[in-house]
Each structure stands twice: as C-alpha cells, then as structure tokens.
C-alpha atoms as a printed R data frame, in Angstrom:
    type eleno elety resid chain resno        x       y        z
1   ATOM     1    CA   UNK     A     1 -111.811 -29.569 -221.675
2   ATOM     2    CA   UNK     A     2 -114.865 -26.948 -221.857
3   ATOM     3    CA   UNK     A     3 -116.151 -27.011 -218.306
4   ATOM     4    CA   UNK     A     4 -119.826 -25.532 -219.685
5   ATOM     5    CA   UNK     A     5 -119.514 -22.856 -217.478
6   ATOM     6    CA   UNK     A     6 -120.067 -20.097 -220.014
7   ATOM     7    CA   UNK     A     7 -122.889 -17.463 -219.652
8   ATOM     8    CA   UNK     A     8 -123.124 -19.122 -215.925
9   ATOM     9    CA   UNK     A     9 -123.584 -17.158 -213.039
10  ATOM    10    CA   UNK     A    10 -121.646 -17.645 -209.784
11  ATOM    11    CA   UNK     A    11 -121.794 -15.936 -206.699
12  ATOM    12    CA   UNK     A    12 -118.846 -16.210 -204.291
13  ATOM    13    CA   UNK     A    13 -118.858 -15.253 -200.322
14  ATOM    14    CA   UNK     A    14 -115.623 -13.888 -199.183
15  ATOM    15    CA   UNK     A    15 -114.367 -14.217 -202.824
16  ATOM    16    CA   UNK     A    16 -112.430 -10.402 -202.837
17  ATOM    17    CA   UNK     A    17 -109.222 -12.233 -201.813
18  ATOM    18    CA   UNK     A    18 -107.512 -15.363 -201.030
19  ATOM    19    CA   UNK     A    19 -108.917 -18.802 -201.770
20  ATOM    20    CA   UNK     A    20 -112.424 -16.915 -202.692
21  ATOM    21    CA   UNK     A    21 -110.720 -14.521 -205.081
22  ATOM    22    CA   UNK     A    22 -108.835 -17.756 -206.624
23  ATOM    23    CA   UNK     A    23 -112.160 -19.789 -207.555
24  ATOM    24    CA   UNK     A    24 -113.340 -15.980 -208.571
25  ATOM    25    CA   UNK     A    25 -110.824 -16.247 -211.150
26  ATOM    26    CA   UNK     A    26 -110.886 -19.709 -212.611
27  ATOM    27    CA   UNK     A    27 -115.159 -19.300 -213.334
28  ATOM    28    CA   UNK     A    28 -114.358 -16.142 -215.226
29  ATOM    29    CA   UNK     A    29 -111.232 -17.675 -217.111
30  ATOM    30    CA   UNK     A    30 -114.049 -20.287 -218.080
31  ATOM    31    CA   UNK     A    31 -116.717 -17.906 -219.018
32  ATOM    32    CA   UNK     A    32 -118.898 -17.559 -215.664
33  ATOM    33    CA   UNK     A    33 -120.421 -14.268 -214.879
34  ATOM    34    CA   UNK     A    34 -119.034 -13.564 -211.316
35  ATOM    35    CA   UNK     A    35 -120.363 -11.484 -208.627
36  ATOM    36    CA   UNK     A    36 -117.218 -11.095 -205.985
37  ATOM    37    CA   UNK     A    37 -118.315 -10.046 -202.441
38  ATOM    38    CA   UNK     A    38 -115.960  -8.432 -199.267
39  ATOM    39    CA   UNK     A    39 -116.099  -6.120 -196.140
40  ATOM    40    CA   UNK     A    40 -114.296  -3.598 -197.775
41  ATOM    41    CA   UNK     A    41 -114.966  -1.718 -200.902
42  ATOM    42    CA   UNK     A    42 -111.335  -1.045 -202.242
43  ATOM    43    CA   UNK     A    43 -110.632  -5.144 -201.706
44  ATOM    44    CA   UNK     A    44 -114.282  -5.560 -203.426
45  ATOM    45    CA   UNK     A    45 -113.250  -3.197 -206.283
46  ATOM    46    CA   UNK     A    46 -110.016  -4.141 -206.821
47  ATOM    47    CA   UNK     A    47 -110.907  -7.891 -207.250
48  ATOM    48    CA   UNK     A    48 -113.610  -6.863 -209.631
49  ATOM    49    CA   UNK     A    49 -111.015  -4.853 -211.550
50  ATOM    50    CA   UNK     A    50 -108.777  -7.563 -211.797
51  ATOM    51    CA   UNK     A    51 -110.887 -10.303 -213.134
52  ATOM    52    CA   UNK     A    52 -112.360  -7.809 -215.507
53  ATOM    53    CA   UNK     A    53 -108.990  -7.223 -217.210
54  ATOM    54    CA   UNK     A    54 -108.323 -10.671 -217.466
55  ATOM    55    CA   UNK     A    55 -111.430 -10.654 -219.886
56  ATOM    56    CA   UNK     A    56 -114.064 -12.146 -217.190
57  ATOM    57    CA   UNK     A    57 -117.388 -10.278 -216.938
58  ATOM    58    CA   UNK     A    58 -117.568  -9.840 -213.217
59  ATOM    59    CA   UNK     A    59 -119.231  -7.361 -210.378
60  ATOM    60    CA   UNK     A    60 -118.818  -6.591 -206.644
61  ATOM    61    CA   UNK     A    61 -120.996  -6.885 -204.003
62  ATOM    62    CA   UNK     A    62 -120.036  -5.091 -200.680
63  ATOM    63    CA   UNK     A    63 -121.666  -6.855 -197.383
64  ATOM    64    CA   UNK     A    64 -120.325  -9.013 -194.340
65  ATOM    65    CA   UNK     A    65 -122.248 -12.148 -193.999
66  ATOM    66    CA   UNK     A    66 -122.615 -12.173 -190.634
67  ATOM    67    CA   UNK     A    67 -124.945  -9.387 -190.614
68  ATOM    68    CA   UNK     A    68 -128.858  -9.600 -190.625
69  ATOM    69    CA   UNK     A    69 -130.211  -8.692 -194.129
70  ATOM    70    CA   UNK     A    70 -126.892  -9.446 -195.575
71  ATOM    71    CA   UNK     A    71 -127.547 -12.594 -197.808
72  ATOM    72    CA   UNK     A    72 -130.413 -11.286 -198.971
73  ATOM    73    CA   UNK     A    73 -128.477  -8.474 -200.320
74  ATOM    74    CA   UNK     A    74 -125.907 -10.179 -201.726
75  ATOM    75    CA   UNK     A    75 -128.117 -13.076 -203.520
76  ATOM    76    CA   UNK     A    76 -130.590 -10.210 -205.119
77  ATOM    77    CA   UNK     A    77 -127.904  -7.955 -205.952
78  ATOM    78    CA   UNK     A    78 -126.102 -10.975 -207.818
79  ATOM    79    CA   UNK     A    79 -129.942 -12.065 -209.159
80  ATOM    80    CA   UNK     A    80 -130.361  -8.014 -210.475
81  ATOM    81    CA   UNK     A    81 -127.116  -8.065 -212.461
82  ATOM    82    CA   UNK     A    82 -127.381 -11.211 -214.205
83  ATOM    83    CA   UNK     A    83 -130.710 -11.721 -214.225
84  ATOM    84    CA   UNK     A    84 -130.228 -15.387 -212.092
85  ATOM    85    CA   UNK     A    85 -128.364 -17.477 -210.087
86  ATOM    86    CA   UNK     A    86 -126.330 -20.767 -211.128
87  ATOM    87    CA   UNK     A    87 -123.176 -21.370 -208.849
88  ATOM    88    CA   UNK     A    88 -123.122 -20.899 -205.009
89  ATOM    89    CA   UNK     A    89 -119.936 -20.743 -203.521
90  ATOM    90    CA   UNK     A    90 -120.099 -19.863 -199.488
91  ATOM    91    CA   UNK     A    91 -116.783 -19.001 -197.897
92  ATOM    92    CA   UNK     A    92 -115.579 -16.758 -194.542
93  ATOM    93    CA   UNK     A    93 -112.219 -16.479 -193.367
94  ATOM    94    CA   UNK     A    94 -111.406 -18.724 -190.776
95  ATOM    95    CA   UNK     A    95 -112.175 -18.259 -187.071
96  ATOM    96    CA   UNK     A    96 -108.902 -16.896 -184.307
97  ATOM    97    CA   UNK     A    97 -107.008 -19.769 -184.045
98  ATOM    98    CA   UNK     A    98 -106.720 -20.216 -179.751
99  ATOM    99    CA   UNK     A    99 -107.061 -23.101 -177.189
100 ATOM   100    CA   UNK     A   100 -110.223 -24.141 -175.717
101 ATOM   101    CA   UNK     A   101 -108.682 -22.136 -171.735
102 ATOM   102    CA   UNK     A   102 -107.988 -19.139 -174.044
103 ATOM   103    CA   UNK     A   103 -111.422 -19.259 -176.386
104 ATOM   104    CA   UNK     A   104 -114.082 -17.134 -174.582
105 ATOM   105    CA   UNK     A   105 -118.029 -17.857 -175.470
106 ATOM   106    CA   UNK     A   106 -118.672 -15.240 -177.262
107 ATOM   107    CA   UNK     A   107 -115.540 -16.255 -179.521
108 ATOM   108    CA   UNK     A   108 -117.784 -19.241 -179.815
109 ATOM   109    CA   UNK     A   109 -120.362 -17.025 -181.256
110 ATOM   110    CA   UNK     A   110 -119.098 -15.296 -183.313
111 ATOM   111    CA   UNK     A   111 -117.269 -18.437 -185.195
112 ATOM   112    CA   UNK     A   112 -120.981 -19.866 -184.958
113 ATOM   113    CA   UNK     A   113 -122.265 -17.009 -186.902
114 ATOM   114    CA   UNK     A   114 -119.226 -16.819 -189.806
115 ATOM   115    CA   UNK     A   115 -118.512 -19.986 -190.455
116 ATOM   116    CA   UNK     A   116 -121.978 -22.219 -190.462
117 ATOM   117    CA   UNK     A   117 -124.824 -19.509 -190.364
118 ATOM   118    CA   UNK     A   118 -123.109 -17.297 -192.804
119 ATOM   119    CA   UNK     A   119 -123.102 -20.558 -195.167
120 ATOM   120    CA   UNK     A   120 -127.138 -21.001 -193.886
121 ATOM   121    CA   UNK     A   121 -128.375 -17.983 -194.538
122 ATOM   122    CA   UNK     A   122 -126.816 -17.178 -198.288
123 ATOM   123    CA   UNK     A   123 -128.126 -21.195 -199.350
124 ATOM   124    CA   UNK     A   124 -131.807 -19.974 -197.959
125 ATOM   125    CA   UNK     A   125 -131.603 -16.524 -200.174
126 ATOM   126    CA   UNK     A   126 -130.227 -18.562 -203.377
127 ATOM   127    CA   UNK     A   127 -132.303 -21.507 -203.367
128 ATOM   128    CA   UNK     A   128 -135.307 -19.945 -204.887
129 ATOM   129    CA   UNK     A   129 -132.998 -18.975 -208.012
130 ATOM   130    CA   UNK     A   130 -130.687 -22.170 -208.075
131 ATOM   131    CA   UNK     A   131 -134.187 -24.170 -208.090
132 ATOM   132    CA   UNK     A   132 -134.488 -22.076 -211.822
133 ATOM   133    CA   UNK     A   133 -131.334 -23.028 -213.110
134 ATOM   134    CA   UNK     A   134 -130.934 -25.869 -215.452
135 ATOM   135    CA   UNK     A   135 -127.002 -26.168 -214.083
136 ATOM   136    CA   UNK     A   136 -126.962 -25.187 -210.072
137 ATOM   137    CA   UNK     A   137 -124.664 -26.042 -207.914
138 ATOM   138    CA   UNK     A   138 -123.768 -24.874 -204.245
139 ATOM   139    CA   UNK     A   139 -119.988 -25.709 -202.621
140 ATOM   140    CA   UNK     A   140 -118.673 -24.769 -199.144
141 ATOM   141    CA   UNK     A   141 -115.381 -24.355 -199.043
142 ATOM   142    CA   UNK     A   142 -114.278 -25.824 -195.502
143 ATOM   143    CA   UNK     A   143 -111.361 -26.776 -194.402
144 ATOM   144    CA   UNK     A   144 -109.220 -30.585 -193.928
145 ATOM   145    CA   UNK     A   145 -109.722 -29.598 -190.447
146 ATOM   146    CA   UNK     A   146 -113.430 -30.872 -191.167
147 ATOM   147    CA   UNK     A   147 -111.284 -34.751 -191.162
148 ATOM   148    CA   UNK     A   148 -108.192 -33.752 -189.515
149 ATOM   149    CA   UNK     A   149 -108.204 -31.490 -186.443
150 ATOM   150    CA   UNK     A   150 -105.145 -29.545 -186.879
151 ATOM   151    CA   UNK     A   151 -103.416 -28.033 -183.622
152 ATOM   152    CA   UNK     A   152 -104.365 -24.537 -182.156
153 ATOM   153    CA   UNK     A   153 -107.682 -24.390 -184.459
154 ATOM   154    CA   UNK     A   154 -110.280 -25.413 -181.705
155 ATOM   155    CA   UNK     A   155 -113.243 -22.956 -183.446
156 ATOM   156    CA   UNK     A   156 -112.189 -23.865 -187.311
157 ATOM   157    CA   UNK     A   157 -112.022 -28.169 -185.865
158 ATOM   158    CA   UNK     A   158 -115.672 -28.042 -184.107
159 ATOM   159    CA   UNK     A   159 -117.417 -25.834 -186.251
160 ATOM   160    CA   UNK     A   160 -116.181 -26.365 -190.059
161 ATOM   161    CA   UNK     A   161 -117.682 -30.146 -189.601
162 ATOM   162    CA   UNK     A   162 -120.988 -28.670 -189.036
163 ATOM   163    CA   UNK     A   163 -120.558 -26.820 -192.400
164 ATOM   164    CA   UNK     A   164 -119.596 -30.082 -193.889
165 ATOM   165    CA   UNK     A   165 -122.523 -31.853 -192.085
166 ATOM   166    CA   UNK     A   166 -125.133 -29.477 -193.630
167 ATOM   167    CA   UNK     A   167 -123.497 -30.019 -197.486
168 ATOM   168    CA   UNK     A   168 -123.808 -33.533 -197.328
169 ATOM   169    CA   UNK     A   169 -127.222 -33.730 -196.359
170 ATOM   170    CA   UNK     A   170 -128.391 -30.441 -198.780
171 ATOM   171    CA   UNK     A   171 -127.069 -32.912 -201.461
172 ATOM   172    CA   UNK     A   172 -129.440 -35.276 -200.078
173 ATOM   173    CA   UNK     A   173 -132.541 -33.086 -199.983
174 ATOM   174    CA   UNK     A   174 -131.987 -31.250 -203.113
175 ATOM   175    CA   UNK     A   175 -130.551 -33.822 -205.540
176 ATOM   176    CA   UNK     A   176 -134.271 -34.174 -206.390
177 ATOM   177    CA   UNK     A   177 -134.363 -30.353 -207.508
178 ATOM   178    CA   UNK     A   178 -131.055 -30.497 -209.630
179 ATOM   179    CA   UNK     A   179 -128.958 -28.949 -207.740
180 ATOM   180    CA   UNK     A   180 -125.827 -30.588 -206.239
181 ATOM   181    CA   UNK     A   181 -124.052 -29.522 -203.177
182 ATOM   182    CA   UNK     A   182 -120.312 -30.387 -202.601
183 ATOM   183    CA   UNK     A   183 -117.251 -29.092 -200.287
184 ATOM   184    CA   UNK     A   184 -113.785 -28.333 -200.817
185 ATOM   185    CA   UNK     A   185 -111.271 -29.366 -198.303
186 ATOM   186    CA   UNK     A   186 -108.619 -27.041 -199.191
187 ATOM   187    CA   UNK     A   187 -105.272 -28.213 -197.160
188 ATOM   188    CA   UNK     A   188 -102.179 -25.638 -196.329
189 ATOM   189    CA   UNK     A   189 -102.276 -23.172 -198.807
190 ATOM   190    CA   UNK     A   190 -100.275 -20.023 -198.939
191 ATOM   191    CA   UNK     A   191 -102.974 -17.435 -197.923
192 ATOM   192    CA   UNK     A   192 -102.932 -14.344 -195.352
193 ATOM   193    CA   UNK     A   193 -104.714 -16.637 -193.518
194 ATOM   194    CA   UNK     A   194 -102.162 -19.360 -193.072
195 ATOM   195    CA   UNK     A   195  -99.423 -16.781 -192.631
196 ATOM   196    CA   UNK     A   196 -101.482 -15.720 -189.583
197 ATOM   197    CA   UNK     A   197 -101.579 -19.340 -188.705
198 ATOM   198    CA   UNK     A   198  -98.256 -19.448 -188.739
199 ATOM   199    CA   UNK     A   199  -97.431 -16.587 -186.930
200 ATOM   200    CA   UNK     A   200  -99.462 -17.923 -183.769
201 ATOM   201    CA   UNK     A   201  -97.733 -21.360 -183.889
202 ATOM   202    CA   UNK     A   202  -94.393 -19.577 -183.702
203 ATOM   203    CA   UNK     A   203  -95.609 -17.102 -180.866
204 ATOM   204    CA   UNK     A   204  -97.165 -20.179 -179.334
205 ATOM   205    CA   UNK     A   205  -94.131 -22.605 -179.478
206 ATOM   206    CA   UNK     A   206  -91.389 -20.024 -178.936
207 ATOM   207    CA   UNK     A   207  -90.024 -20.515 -182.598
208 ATOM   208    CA   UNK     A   208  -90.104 -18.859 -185.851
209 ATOM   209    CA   UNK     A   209  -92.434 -18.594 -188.643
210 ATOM   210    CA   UNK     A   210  -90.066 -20.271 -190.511
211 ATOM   211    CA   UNK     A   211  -89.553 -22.619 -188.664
212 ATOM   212    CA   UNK     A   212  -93.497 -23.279 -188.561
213 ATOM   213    CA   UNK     A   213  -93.564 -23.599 -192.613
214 ATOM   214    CA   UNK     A   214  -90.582 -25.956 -192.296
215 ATOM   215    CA   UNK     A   215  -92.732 -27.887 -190.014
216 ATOM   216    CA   UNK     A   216  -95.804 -28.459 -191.769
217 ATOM   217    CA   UNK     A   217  -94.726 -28.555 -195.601
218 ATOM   218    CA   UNK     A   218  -92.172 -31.572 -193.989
219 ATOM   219    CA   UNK     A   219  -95.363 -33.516 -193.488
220 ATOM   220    CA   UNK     A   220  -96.184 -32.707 -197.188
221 ATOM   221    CA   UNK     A   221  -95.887 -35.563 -199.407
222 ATOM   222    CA   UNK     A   222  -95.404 -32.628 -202.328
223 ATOM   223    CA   UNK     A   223  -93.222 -30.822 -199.564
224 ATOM   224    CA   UNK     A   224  -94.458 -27.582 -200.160
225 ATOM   225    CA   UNK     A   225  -97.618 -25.341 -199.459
226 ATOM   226    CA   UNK     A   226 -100.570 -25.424 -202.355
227 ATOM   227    CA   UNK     A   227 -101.058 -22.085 -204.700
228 ATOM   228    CA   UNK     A   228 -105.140 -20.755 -203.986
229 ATOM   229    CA   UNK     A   229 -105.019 -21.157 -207.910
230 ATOM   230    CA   UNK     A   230 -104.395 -25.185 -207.364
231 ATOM   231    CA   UNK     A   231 -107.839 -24.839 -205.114
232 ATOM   232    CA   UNK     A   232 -109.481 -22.395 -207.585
233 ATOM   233    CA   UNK     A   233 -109.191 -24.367 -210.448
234 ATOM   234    CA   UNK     A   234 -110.412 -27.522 -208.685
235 ATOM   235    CA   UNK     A   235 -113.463 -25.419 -206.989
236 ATOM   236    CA   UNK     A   236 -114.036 -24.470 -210.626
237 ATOM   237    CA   UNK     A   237 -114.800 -27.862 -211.856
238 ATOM   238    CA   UNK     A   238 -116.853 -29.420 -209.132
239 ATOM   239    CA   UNK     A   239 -119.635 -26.641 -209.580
240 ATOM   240    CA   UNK     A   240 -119.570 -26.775 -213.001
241 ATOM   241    CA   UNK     A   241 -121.543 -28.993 -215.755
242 ATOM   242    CA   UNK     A   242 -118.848 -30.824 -216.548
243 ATOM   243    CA   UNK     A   243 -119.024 -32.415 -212.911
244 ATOM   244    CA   UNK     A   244 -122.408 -33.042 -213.475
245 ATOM   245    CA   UNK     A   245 -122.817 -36.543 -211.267
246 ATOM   246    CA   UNK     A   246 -120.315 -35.093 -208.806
247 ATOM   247    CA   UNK     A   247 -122.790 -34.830 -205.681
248 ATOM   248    CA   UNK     A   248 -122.315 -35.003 -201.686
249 ATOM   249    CA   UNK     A   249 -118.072 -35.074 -202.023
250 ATOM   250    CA   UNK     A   250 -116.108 -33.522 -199.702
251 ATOM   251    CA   UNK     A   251 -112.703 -33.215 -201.581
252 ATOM   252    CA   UNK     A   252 -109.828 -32.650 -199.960
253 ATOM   253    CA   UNK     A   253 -106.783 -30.241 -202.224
254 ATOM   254    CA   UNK     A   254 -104.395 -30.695 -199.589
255 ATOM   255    CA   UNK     A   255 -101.320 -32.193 -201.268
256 ATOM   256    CA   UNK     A   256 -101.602 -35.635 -199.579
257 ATOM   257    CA   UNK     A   257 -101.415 -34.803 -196.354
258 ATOM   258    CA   UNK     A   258 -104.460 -36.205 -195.325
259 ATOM   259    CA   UNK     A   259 -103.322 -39.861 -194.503
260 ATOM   260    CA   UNK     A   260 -106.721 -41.646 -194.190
261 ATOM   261    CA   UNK     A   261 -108.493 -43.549 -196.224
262 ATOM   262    CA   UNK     A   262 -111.765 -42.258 -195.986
C-alpha cells in the first residue's frame, strides 16, 4: 500500500530516539523528508545517520522545546531545508513518574511546559506552512494514560489529557484549512522510558524490575510489551495521505490493554 508520503516533509519533536526516532524511521522508509530533533547533538546526529543509511533523506535539528525561541527554530530550520512543511509530529519524553505528597510545584511546571506547551508552541510556528501544504497533518503522540490513569504517573495522567484536549479541538478548527490533527495513544512499549518506569515501580513496591514487566505484560491480552516500530509504523499512516478522512482520533497502540469501549 503506497502511503503518498513521498517528497513529504515531516518534522518530529523528540524524534532522536525512542518512539520519536521509530515514526522517524517509518516516514523515511516511505519516502518523507525528515527533520529529527534532540537535546543532544551526538543523539541528533546519530539518528540522522541512521535513517540516512537506510536510504531516507533526513536532517537534524538540535533544540529543547521547552525553551523560548525554540519552535521557532526548529519549524524554520525544517522550512529552510525542505523548502516547507507537511507532517507535524510533537513529542517530549514523559514527565518523573512520583505521587501527588512527593510531586513539588515546580515539578508541576516543568511537566506543564514539556508536555502541553512544548506541543503549543511548535503547532503555532508550523501552522503558517501546514496551511500551504496540499497534504498537512499534525499528531501528538500522548500516552493511554490520556484514558487510563496508570499508577505512579500523576504529571503524565493530568497533563497528557490536556494534550489530547487541544488535538481534538485543532481538528475542529482547522479541518476547514486541510489540515487534520490526530493522537497516538501508544500503550507499554519497550522504551528507556518504560524501563525507567519500571525501575520506580520496583523501588516503589520493594520488588524487582522483573517482576514489574511480569506484572504489566500479564494484563496484556498479546502478553508482551509493543516494539516503538509497531507505534512508528502506525504514526506513519495516520499523518499520511492515505489516511486522508482520518481526523480528531485518538488511537490507542497499546496491545488491548485498554478495556473500554470508548
């Protein structure tokens, strides 16, 4: 199936590793222009390096979101390389996982500013050049937190809704421009970021990591953990052309361990 994505151009948030770096990958198996983006440069070039082997046309973009200026860096670097702007694809790593006695304000802030502003401020900077596109799309990729709080992630349950909140109604106000706006509810997936999830639920409940895994893949339907290429590949399609009438979803890719209906 030829997702139209060719000669596209996507520009990823937090895409130099992990579940970023796996959607990264599936646009530029189908043809997409990528622009990666990290903290770090060596993470940044490395991913770039990568794809660009594989036979994907991709560059890197060093900046942290959080940071005043920062989308507007990333969005015009991404608009100077390729000369436009497509595919949207916010992401940040996941706020400290914690208890609401043990989560200080300015913990508060800071998730505040990563997960939803980070997500505000790149839209803002792109929309000018997603308006131009005859294809855009945006997707935030959340969390099944955003229907399922999930135990000892009190910042990633309260704020990843609001993230969620805001894509729904951008696919409201914008379906009128062309562009669609859809999440990804990506469920346990074996990341650095779930291994540091696990490693506080074993600290927490005086077990193992192990132990932890055991735990949560047993409530699995699948019975294991998903691959970040299983939520690449489906974060690949629902911004692309092929999706086309695809607008407002919030998917979960979570194995089935989401039990409700809605």
């Amino acid at each position: 199936m030829d997702l139209g994505l060719a000669g596209k151009v996507a520009l990823l948030a937090a895409s130099s590793k992990g579940l970023g770096f796996a959607a990264a990958e599936a646009l530029a198996a189908e043809g997409a222009r990528v622009v990666v983006n990290g903290r770090q440069q060596a993470a940044v070039d490395a991913a770039v390096e990568k794809l660009r082997q594989a036979g994907g046309e991709a560059a890197g973009v060093v900046a942290d979101v959080t940071e005043a200026g920062a989308a507007a860096r990333l969005v015009g670097a991404a608009v100077e390389r390729f000369g436009g702007l497509d595919i949207l694809i916010t992401n940040a790593g996941g706020p400290p996982s914690g208890a609401f006695d043990a989560t200080p304000p300015e913990s508060w802030e800071r998730a505040f500013e990563l997960t939803l502003m980070s997500a505000v401020r790149l839209i803002r900077e792109a929309l000018p050049y997603l308006r131009q596109s005859d294809a855009a799309s945006i997707l935030t990729i959340t969390s099944i937190s955003v229907k399922e709080p999930l135990p000892g992630l009190l910042l990633s349950n309260a704020i990843r809704p609001a993230v969620a909140g805001l894509t729904k109604t951008l696919s409201q106000e914008l379906g009128a421009d062309g562009i669609r706006a859809n999440s990804i509810l990506p469920g346990w997936t074996r990341t650095e970021r779930v291994d540091e999830i696990m490693a506080y639920r074993a600290q927490t409940n005086n077990s193992s990591v192990e132990a932890e895994i055991d735990k949560t893949i047993g409530r699995n339907p699948l019975r294991r953990m998903g691959e970040p290429a299983e939520i690449g590949r489906v974060a690949a399609f629902l911004v692309s052309p092929a999706a086309s009438y695809v607008n407002g979803v919030m998917l979960q890719v979570d194995g089935g361990s989401y039990a409700g209906l809605l």
